[in-house]
C-alpha positions as CSV (number, residue, x, y, z in Angstrom):
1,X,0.0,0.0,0.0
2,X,3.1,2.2,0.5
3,X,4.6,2.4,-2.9
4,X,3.6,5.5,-3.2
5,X,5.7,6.6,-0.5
6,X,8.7,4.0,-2.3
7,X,8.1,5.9,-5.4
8,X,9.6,9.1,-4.1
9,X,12.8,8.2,-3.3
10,X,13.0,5.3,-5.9
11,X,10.6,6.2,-8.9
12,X,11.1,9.7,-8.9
13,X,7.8,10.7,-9.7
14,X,5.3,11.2,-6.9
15,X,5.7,15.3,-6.8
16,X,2.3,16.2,-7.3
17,X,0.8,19.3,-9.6
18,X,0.7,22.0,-7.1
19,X,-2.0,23.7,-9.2
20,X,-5.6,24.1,-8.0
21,X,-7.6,20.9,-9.9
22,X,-10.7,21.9,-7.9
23,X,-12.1,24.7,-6.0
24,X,-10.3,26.5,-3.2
25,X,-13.4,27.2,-1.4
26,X,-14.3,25.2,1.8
27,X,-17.3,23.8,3.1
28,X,-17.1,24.6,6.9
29,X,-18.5,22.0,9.8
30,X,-15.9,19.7,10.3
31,X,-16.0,18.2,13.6
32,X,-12.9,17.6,15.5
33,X,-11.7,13.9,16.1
34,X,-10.2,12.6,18.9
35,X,-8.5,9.8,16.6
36,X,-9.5,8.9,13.0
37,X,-12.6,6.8,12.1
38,X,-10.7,3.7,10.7
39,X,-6.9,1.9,10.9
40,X,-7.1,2.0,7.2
41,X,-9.6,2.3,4.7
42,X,-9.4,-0.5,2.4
43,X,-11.2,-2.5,5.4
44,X,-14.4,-0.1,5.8
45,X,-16.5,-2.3,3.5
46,X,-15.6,-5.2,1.0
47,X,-18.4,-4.0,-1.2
48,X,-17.8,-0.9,-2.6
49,X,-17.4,-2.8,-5.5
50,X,-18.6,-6.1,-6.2
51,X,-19.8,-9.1,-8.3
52,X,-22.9,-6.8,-9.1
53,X,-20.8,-3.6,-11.2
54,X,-20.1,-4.5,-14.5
55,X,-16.6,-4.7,-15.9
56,X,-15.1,-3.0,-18.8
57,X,-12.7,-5.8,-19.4
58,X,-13.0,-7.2,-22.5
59,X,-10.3,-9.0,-23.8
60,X,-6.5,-10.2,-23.4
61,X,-4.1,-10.6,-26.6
62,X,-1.0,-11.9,-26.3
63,X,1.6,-9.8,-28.1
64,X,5.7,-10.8,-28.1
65,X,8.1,-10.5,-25.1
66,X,10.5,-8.1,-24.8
67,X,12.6,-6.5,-22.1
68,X,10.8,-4.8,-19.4
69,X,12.0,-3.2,-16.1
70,X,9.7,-4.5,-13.4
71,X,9.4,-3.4,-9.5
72,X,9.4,-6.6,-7.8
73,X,8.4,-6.1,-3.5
74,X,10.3,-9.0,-3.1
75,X,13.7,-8.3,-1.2
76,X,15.7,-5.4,-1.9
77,X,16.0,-1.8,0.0
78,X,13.4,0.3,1.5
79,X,12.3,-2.4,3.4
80,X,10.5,0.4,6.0
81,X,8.1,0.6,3.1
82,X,7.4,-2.9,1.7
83,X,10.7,-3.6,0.5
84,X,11.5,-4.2,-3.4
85,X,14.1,-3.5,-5.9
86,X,13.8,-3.4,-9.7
87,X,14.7,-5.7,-12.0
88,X,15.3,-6.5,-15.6
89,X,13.3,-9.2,-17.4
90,X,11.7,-10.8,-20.3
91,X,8.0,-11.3,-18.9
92,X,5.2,-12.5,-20.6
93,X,3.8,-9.5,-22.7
94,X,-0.3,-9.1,-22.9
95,X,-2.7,-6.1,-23.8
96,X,-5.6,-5.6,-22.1
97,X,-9.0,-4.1,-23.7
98,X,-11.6,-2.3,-22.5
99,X,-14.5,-0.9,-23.4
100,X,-13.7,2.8,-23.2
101,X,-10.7,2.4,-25.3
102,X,-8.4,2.2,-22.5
103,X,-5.6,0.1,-23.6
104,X,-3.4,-1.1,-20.7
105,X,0.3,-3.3,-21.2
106,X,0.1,-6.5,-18.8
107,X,3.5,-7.9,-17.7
108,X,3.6,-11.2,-16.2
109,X,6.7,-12.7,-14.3
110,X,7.8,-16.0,-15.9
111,X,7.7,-17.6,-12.8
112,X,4.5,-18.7,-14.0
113,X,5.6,-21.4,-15.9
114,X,3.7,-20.2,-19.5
115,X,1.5,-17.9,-21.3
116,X,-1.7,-19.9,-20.7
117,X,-0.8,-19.8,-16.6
118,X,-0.1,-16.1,-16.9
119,X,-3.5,-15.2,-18.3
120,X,-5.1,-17.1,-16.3
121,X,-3.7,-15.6,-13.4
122,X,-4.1,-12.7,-14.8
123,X,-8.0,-12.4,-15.8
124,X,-9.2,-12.0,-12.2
125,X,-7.6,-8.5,-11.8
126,X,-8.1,-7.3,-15.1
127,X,-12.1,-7.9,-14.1
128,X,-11.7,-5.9,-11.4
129,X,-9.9,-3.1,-12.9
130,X,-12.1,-2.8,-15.3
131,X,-15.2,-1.9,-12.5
132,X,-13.1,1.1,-11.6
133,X,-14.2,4.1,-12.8
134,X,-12.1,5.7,-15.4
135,X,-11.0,8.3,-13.3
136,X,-9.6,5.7,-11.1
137,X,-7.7,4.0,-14.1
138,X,-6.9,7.2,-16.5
139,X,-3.3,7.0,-16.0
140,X,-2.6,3.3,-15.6
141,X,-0.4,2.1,-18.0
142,X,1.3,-1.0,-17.1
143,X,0.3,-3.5,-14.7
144,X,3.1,-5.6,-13.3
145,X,2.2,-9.2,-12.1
146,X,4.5,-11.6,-9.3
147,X,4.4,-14.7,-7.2
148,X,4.4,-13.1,-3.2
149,X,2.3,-11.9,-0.2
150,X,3.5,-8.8,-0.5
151,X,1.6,-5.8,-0.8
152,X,0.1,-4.0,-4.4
153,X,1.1,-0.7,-4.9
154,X,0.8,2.3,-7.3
155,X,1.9,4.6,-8.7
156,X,4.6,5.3,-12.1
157,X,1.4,4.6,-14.5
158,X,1.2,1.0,-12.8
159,X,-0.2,-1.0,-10.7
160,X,1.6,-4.1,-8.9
161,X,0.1,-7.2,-7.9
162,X,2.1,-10.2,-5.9
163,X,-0.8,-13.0,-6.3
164,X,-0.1,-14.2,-3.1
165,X,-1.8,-10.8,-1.9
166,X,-4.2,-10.8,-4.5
167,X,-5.5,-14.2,-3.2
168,X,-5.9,-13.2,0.4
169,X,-7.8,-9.8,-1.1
170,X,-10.0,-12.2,-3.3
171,X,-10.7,-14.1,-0.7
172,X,-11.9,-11.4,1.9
173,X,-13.9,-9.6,-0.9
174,X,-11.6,-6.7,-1.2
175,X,-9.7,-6.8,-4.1
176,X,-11.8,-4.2,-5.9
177,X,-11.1,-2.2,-3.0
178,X,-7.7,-2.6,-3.1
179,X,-7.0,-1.6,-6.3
180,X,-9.0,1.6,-5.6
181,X,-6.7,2.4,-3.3
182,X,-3.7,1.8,-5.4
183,X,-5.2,3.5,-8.6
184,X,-5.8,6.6,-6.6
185,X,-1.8,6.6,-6.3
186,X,-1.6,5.9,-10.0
187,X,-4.3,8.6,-11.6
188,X,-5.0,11.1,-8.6
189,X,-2.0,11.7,-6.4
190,X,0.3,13.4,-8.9
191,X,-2.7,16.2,-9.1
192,X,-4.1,16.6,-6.2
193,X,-2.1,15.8,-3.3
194,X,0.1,19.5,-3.5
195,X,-3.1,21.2,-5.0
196,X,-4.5,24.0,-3.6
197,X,-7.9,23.2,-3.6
198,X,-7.0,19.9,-2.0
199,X,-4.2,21.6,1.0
200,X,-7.4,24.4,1.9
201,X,-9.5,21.1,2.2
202,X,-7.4,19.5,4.4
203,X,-6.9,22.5,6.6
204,X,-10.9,23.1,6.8
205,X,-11.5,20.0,7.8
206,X,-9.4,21.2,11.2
207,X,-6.9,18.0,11.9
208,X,-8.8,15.3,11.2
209,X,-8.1,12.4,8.6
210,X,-10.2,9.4,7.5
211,X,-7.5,6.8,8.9
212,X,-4.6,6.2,11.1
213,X,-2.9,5.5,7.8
214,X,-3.4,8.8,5.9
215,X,-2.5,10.5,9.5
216,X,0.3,9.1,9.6
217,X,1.5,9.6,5.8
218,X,-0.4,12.5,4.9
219,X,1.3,13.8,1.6
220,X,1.6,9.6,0.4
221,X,-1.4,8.1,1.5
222,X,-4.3,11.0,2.4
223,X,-5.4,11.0,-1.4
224,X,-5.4,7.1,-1.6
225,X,-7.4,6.6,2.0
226,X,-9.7,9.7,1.1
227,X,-11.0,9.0,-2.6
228,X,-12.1,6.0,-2.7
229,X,-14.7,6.5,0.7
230,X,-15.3,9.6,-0.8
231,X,-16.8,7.2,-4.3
232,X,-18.5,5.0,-1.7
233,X,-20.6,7.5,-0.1
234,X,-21.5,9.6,-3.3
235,X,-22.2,6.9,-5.5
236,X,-22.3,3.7,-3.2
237,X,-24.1,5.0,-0.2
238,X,-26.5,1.4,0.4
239,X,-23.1,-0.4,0.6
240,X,-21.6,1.5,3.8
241,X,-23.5,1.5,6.7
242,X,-25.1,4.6,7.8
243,X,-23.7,5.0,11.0
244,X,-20.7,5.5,9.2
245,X,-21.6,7.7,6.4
246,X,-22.6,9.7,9.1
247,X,-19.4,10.0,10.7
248,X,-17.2,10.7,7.4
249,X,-19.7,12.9,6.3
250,X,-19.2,14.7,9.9
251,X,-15.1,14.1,10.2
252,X,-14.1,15.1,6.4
253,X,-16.9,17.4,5.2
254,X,-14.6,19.2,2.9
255,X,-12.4,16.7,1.5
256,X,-16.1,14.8,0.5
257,X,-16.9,18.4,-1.4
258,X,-13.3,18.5,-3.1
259,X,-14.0,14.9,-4.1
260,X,-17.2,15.4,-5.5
261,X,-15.7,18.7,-7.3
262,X,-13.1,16.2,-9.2
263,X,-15.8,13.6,-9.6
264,X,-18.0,16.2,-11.4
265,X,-15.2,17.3,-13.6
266,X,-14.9,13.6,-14.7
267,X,-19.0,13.3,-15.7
268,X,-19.3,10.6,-12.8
């Protein structure tokens, strides 16, 4: 979930516009926390998305293999932050189609044995990905697939899977969820996190933050912990409980509005 944070010193890419990409005005009535609603918010609700939204997936062509420099979790430095290292490889090379035109460049480690393994590994997440809105997947270009429980991340117009990971997620309903969080990194941080309208939110909303996790890593993770609740309670409200809408609603009224804003600029 941290890659984000990885990416600074490693990718070299997570500076974020510092332009306003929504309004700078604030909605006032935040409510001061003693400690924020959730540990994380990937765990709120396992149904945000589900077997009920419709996919945009469409299809998986194979195309040739060629180098590609992958970031692999598995050993290497920053282990503070997940671990991982790059690493130069042939992998097996796919395109994924979806119905909105978005075109997206699958990599799959060889450690799974063939082509046939890979995509069948593989068609699971594309699924998911493609219930994601677009604004969500906008700047996802590359999706890099291992073996390994270790964590996805996003960011660099990617998102990583370890299938070990992905598994657990299927298997707890939350891989939708997951990828949410990590395509918030991907398409949302690199313009919102330093804007304007986003920093005036924060500040209105007097100290408080959805989780422990965007408290605690406010420029990496506030944008990824923050959108996707955000999406749940303007568009998935029956799939939260209320009790709960009525506490972000109460903690975070003006990062809701700035979300909403962005949504609107997107026709969602």
């Amino acid at each position: 979930m941290k890659l984000t944070i990885l990416l600074i010193a490693i990718f070299l890419i997570a500076g974020c516009a510092s332009g306003d990409s929504a309004s700078d005005s604030a909605t006032p009535g935040a409510i001061k926390q003693v400690q924020p609603l959730y540990s994380g918010t990937l765990f709120v609700s396992p149904d945000i998305l589900d077997d009920s939204d419709p996919s945009l997936f469409v299809s998986l062509e194979k195309i040739s293999d060629e180098q590609r420099r992958m970031f692999d979790r598995r050993n290497g430095m920053n282990e503070s932050y997940g671990g991982g290292k790059w690493i130069e490889t042939v992998p097996f090379l796919f395109i994924a189609y979806f119905s909105d035109g978005q075109e997206i460049e699958l990599q799959v480690n060889k450690e799974f044995e063939n082509a046939y393994a890979a995509q069948e590994v593989a068609l699971p997440y594309l699924n998911a990905i493609g219930k994601l809105p677009l604004l969500f997947r906008k700047d996802v270009e590359t999706i890099w697939l291992h073996k390994g429980t270790k964590g996805f991340g996003g960011g660099n117009n990617n998102l990583l899977i370890h299938h070990g990971r992905g598994l657990e997620y299927m298997q707890d309903g939350l891989l939708e969820e997951a990828f949410l969080h990590e395509a918030s990194h991907t398409s949302l941080d690199r313009e919102h996190a330093s804007s304007k309208g986003w920093l005036a939110a924060v500040q209105a909303d007097g100290g408080n933050f959805i989780s422990d996790y965007a408290k605690e890593y406010p420029q990496g993770e506030d944008i990824a912990e923050t959108f996707p609740i955000c999406f749940a309670v303007q568009y998935k409200p029956e799939r939260l409980k209320k009790s709960d809408i009525e506490k972000i609603k109460k903690s975070i009224p003006n990062r809701l509005a700035y979300c909403n804003k962005v949504f609107e600029m997107y026709g969602m």
